[in-house]
PDB file of N, CA, C and O in Angstrom:
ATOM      1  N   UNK A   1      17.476 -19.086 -20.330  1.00  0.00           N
ATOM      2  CA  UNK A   1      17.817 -17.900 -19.548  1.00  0.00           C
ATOM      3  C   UNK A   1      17.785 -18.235 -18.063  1.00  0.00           C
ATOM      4  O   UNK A   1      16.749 -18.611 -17.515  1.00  0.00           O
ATOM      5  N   UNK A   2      18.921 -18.095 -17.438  1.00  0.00           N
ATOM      6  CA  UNK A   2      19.000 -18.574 -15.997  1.00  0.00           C
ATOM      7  C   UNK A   2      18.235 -17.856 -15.157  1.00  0.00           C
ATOM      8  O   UNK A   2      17.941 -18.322 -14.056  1.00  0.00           O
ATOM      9  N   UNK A   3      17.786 -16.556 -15.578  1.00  0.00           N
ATOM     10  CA  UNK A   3      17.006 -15.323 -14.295  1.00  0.00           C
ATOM     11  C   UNK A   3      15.804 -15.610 -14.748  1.00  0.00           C
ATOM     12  O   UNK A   3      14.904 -14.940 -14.243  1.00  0.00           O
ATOM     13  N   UNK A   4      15.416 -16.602 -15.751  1.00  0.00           N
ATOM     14  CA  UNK A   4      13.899 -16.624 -15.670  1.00  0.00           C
ATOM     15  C   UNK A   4      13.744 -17.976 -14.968  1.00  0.00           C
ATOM     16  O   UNK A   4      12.673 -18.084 -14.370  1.00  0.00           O
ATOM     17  N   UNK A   5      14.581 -19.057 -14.900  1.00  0.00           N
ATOM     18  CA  UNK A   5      14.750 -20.558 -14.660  1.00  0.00           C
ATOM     19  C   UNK A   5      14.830 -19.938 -13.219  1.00  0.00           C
ATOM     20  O   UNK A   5      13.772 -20.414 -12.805  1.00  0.00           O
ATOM     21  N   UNK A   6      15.307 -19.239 -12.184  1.00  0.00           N
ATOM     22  CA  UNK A   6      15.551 -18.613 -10.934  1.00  0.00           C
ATOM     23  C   UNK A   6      14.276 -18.157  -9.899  1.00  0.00           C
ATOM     24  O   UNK A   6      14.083 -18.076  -8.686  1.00  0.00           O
ATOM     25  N   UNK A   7      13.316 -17.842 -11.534  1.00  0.00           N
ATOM     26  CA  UNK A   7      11.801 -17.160 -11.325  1.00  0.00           C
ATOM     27  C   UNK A   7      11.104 -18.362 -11.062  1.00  0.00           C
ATOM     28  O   UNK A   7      10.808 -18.498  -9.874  1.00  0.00           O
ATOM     29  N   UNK A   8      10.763 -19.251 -11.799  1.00  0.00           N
ATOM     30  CA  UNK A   8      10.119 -19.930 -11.945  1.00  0.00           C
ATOM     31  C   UNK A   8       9.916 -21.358 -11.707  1.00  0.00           C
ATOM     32  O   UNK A   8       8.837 -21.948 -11.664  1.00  0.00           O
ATOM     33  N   UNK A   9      11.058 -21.824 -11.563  1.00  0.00           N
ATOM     34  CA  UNK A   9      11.425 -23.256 -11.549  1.00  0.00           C
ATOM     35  C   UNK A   9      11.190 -23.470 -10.045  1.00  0.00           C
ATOM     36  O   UNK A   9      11.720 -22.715  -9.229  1.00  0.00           O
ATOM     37  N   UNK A  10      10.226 -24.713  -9.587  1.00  0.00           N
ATOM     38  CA  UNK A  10       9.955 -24.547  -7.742  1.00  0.00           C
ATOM     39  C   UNK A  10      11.387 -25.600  -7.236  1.00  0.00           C
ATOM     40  O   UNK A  10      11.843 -26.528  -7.903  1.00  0.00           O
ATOM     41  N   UNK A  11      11.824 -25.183  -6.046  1.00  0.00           N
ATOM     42  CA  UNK A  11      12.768 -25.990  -5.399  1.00  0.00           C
ATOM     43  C   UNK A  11      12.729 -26.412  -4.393  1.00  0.00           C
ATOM     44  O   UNK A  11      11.562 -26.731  -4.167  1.00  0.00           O
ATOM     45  N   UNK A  12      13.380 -26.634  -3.546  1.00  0.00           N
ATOM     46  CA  UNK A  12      13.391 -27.224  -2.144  1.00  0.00           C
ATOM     47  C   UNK A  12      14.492 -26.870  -1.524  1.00  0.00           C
ATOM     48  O   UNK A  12      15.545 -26.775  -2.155  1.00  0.00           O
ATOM     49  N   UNK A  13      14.420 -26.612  -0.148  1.00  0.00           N
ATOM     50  CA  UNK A  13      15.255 -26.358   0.777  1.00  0.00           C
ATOM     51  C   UNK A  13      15.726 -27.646   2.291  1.00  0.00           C
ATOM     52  O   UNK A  13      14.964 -28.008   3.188  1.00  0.00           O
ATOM     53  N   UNK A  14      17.199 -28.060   2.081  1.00  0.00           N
ATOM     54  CA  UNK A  14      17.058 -29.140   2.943  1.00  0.00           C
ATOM     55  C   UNK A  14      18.247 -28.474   3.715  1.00  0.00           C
ATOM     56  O   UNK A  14      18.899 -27.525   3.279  1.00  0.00           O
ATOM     57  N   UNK A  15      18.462 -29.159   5.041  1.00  0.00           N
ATOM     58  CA  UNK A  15      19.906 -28.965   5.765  1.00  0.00           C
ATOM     59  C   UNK A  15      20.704 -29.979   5.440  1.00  0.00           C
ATOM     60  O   UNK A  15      20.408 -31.038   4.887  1.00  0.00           O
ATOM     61  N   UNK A  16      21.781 -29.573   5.836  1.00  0.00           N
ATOM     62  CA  UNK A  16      22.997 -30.552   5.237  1.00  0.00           C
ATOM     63  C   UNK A  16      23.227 -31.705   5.544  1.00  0.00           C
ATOM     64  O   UNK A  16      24.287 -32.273   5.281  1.00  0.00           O
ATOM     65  N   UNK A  17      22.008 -32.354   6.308  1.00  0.00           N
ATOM     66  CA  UNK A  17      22.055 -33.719   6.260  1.00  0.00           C
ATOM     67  C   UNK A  17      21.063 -34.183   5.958  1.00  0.00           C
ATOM     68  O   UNK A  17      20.563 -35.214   6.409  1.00  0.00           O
ATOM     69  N   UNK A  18      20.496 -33.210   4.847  1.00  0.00           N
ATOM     70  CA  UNK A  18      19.498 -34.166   4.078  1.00  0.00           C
ATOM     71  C   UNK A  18      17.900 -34.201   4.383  1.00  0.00           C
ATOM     72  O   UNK A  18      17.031 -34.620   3.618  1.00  0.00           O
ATOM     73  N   UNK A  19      17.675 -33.506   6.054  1.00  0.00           N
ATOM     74  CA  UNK A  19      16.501 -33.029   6.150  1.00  0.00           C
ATOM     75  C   UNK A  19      15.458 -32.014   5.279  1.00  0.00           C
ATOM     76  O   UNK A  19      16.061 -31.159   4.631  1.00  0.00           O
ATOM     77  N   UNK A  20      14.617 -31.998   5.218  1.00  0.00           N
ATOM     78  CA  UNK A  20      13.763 -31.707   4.102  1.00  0.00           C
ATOM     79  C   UNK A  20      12.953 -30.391   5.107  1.00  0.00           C
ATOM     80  O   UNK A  20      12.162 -30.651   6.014  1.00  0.00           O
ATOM     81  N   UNK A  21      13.440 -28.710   4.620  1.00  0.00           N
ATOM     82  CA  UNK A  21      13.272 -27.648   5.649  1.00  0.00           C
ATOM     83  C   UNK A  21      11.978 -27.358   4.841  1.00  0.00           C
ATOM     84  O   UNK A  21      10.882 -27.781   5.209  1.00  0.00           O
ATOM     85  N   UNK A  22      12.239 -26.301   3.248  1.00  0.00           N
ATOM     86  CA  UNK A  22      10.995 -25.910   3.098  1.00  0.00           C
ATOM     87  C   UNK A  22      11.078 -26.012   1.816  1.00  0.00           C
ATOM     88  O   UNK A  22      12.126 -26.195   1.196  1.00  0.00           O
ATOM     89  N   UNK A  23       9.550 -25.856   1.162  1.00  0.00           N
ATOM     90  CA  UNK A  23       9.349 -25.863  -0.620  1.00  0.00           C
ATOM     91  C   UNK A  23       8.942 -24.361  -0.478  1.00  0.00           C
ATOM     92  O   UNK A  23       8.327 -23.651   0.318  1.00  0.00           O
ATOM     93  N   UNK A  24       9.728 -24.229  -1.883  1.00  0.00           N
ATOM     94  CA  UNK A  24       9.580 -22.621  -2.718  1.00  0.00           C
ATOM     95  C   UNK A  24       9.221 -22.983  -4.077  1.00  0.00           C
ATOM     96  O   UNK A  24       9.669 -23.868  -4.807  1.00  0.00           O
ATOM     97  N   UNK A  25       8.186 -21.983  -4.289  1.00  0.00           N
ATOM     98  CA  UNK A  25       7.631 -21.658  -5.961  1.00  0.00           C
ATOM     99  C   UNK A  25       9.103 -21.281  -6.651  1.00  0.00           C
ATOM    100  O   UNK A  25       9.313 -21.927  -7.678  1.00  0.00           O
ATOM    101  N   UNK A  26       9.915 -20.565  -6.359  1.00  0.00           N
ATOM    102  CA  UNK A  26      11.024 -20.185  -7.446  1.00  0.00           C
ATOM    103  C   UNK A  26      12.248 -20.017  -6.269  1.00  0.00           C
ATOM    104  O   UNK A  26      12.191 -20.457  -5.120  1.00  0.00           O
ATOM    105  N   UNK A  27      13.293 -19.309  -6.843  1.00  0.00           N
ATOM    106  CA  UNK A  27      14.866 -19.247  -5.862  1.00  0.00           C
ATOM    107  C   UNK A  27      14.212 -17.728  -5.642  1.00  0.00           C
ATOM    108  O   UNK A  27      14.449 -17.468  -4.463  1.00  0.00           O
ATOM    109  N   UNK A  28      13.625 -16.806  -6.135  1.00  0.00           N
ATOM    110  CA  UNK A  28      13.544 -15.589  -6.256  1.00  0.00           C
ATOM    111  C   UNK A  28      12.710 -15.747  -4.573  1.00  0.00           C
ATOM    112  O   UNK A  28      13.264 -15.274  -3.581  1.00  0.00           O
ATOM    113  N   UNK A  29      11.214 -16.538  -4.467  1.00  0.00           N
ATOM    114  CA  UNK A  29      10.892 -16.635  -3.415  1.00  0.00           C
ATOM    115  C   UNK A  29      11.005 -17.026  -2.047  1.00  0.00           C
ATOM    116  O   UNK A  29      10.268 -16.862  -1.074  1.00  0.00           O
ATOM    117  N   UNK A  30      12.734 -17.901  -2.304  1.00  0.00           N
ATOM    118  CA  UNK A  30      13.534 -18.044  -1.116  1.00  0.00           C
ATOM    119  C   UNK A  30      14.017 -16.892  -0.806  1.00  0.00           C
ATOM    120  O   UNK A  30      14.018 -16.352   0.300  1.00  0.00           O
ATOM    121  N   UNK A  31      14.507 -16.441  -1.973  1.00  0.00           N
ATOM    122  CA  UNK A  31      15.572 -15.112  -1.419  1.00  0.00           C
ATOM    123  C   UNK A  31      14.854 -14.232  -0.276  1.00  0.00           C
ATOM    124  O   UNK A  31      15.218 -13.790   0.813  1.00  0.00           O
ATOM    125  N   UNK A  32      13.509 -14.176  -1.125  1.00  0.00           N
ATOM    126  CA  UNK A  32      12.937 -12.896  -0.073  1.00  0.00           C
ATOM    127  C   UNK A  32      12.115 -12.882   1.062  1.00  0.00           C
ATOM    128  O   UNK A  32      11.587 -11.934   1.643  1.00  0.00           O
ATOM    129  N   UNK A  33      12.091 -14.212   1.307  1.00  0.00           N
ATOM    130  CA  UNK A  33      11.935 -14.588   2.494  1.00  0.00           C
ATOM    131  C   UNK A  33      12.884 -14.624   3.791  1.00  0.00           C
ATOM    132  O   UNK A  33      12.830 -14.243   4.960  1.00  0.00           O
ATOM    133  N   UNK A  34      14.272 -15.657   2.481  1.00  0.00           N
ATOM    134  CA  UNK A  34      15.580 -15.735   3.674  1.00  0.00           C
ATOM    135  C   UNK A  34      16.707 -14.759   3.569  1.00  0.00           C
ATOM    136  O   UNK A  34      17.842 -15.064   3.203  1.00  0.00           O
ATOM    137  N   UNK A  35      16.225 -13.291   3.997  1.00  0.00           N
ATOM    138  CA  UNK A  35      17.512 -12.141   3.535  1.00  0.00           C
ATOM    139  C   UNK A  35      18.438 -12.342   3.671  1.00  0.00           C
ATOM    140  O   UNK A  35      19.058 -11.281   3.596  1.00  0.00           O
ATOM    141  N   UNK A  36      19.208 -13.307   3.895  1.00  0.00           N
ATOM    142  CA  UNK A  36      21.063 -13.823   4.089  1.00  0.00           C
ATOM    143  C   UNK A  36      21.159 -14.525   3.240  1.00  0.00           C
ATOM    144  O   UNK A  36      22.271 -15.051   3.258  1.00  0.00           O
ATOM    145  N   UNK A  37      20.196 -15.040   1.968  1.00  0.00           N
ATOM    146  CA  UNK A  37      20.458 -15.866   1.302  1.00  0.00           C
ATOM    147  C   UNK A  37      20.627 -14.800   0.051  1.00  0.00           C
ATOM    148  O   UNK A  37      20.199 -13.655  -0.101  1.00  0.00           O
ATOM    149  N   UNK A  38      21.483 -15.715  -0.832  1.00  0.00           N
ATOM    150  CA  UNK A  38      21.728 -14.970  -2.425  1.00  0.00           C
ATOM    151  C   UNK A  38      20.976 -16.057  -3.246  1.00  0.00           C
ATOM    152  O   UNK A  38      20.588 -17.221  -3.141  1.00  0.00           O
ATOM    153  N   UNK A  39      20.990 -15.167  -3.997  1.00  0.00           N
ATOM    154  CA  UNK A  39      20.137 -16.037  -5.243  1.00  0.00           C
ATOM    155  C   UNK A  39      21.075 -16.462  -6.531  1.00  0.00           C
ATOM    156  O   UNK A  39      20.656 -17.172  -7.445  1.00  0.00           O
ATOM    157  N   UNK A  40      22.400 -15.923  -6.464  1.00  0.00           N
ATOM    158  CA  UNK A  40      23.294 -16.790  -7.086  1.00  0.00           C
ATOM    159  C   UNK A  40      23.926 -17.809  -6.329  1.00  0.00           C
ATOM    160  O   UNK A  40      24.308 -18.812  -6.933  1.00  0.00           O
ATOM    161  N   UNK A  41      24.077 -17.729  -5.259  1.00  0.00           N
ATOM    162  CA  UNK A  41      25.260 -18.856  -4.572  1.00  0.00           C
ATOM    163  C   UNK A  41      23.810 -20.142  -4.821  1.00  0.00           C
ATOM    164  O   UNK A  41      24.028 -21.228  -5.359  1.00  0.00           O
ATOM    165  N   UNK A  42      22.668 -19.805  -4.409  1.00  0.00           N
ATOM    166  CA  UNK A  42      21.576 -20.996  -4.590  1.00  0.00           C
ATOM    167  C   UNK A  42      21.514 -21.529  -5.511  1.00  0.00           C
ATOM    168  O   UNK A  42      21.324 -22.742  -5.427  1.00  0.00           O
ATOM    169  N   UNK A  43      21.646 -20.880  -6.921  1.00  0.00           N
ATOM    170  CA  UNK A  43      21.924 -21.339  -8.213  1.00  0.00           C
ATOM    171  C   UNK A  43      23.229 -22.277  -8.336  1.00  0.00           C
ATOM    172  O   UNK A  43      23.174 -23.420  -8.789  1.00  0.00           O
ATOM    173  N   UNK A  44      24.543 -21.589  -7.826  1.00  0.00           N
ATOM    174  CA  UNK A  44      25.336 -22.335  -7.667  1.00  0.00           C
ATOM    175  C   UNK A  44      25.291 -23.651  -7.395  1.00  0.00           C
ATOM    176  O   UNK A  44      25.748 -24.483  -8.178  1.00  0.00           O
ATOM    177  N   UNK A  45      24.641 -24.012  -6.065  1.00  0.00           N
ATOM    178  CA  UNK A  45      24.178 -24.934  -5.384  1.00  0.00           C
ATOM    179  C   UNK A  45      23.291 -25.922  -6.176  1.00  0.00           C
ATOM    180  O   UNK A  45      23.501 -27.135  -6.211  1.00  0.00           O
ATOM    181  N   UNK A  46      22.323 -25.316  -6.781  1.00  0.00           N
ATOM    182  CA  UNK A  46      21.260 -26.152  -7.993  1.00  0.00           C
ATOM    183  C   UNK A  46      21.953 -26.685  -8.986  1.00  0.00           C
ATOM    184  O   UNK A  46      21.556 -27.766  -9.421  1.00  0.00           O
ATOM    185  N   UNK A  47      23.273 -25.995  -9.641  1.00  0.00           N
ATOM    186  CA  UNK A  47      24.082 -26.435 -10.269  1.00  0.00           C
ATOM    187  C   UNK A  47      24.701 -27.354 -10.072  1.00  0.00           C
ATOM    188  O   UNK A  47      24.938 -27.918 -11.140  1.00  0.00           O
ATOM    189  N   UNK A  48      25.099 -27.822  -9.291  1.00  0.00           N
ATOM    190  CA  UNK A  48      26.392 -28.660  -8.336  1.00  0.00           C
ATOM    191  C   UNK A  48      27.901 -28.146  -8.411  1.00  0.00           C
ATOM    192  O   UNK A  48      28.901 -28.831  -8.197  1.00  0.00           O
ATOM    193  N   UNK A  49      27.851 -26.660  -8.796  1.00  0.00           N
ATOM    194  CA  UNK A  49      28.684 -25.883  -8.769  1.00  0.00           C
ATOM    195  C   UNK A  49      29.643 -26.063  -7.387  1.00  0.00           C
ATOM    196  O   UNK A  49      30.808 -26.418  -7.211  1.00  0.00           O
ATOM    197  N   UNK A  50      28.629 -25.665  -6.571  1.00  0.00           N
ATOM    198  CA  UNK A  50      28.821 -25.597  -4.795  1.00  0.00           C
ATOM    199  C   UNK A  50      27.640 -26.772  -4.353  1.00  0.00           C
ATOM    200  O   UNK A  50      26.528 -26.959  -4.848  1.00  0.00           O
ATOM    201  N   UNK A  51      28.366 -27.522  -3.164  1.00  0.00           N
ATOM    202  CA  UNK A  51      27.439 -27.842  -2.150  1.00  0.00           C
ATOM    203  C   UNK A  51      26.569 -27.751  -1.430  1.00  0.00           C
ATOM    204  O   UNK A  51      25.682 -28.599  -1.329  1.00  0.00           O
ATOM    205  N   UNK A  52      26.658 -26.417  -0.600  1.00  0.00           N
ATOM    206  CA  UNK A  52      25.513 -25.834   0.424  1.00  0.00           C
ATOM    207  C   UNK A  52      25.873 -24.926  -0.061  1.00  0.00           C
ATOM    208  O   UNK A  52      26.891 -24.928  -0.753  1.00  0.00           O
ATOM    209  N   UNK A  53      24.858 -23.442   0.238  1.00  0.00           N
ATOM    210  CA  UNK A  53      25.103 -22.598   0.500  1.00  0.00           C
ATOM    211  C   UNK A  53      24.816 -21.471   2.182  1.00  0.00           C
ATOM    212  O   UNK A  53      23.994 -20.561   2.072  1.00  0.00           O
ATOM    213  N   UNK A  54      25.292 -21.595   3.099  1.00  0.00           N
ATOM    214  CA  UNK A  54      25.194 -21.066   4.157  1.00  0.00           C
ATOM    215  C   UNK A  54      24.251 -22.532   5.342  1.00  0.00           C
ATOM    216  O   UNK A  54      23.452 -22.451   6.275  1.00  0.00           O
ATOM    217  N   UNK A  55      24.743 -23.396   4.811  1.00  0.00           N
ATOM    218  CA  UNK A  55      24.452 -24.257   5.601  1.00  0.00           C
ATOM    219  C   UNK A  55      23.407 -25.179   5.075  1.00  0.00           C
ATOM    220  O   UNK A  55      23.179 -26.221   5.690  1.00  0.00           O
ATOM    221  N   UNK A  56      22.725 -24.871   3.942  1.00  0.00           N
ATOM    222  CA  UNK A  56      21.709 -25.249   3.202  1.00  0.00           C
ATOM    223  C   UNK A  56      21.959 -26.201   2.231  1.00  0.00           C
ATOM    224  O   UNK A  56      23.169 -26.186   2.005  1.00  0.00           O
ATOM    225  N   UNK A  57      21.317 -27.132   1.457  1.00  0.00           N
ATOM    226  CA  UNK A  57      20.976 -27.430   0.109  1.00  0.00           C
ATOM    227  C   UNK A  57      19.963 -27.328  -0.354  1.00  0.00           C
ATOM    228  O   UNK A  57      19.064 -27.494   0.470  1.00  0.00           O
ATOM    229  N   UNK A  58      19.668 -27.141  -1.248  1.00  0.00           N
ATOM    230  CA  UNK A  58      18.778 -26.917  -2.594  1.00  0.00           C
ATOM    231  C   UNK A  58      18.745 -27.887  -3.961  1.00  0.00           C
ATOM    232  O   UNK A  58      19.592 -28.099  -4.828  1.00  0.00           O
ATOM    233  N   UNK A  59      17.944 -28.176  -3.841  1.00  0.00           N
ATOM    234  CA  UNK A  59      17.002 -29.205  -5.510  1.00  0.00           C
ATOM    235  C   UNK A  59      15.905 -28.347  -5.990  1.00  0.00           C
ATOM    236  O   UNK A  59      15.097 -27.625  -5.407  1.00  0.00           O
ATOM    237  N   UNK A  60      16.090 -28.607  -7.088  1.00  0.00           N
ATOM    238  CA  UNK A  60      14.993 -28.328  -8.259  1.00  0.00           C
ATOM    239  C   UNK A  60      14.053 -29.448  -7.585  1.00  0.00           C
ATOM    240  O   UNK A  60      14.515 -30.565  -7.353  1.00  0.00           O
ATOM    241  N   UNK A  61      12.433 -29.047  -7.211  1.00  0.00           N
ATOM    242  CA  UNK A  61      11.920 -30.534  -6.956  1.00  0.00           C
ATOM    243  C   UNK A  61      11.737 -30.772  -8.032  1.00  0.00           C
ATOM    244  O   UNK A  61      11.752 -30.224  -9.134  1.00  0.00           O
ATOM    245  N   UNK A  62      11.404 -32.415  -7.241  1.00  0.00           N
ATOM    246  CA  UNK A  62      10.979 -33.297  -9.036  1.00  0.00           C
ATOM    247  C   UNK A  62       9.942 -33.460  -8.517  1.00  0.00           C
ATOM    248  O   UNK A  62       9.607 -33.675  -7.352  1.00  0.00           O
ATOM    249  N   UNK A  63       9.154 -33.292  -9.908  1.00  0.00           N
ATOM    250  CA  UNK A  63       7.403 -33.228 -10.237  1.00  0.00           C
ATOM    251  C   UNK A  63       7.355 -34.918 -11.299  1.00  0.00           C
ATOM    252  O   UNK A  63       8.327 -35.540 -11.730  1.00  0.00           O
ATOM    253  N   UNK A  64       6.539 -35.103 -11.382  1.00  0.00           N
ATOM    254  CA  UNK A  64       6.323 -36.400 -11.564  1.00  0.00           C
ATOM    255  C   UNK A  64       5.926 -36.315 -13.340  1.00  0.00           C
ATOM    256  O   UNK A  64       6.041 -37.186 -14.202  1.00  0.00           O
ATOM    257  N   UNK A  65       5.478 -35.041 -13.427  1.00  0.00           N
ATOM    258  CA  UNK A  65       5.151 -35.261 -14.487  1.00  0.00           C
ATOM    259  C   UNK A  65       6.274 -34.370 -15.712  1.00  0.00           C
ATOM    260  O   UNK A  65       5.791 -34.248 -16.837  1.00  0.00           O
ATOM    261  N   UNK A  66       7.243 -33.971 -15.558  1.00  0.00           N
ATOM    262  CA  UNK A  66       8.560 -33.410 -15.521  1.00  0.00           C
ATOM    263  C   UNK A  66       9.371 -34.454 -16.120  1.00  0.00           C
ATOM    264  O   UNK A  66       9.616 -35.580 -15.688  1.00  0.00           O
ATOM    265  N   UNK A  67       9.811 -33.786 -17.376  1.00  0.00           N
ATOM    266  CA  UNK A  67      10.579 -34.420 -18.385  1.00  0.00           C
ATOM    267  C   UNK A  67      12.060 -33.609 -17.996  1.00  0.00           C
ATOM    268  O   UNK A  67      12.114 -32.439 -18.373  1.00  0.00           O
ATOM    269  N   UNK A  68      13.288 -34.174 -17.248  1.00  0.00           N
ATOM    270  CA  UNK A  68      13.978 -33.489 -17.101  1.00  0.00           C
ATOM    271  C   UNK A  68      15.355 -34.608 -17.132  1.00  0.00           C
ATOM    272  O   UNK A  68      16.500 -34.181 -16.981  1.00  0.00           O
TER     273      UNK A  68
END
């Protein structure tokens, strides 16, 4: 289910050249921090659907102990 993977899954926030901005517990806790951000276009983005979204990229971080 993608709206629970949205909840829960922690990510990262970089600029588009790769700088490393901020870590989030879920996409839900970017959103409501960064009110111009959507929480589908970010998904998008996690997908490799889209590239950036509003100037941004986004990863799922990787955890070390993470079978993925």
């Amino acid at each position: 289910n993608t709206f629970t993977k949205l909840q829960i899954l922690p990510i990262d926030m970089f600029d588009k050249k790769g700088n490393f901005i901020e870590h989030f517990s879920s996409v839900k806790e970017c959103v409501s921090k960064y009110n111009n951000l959507s929480a589908s276009q970010i998904s998008r983005v996690l997908k490799n659907i889209i590239k950036s979204h509003k100037g941004y990229v986004f990863k799922y971080t990787k955890q070390n102990n993470d079978i993925v």
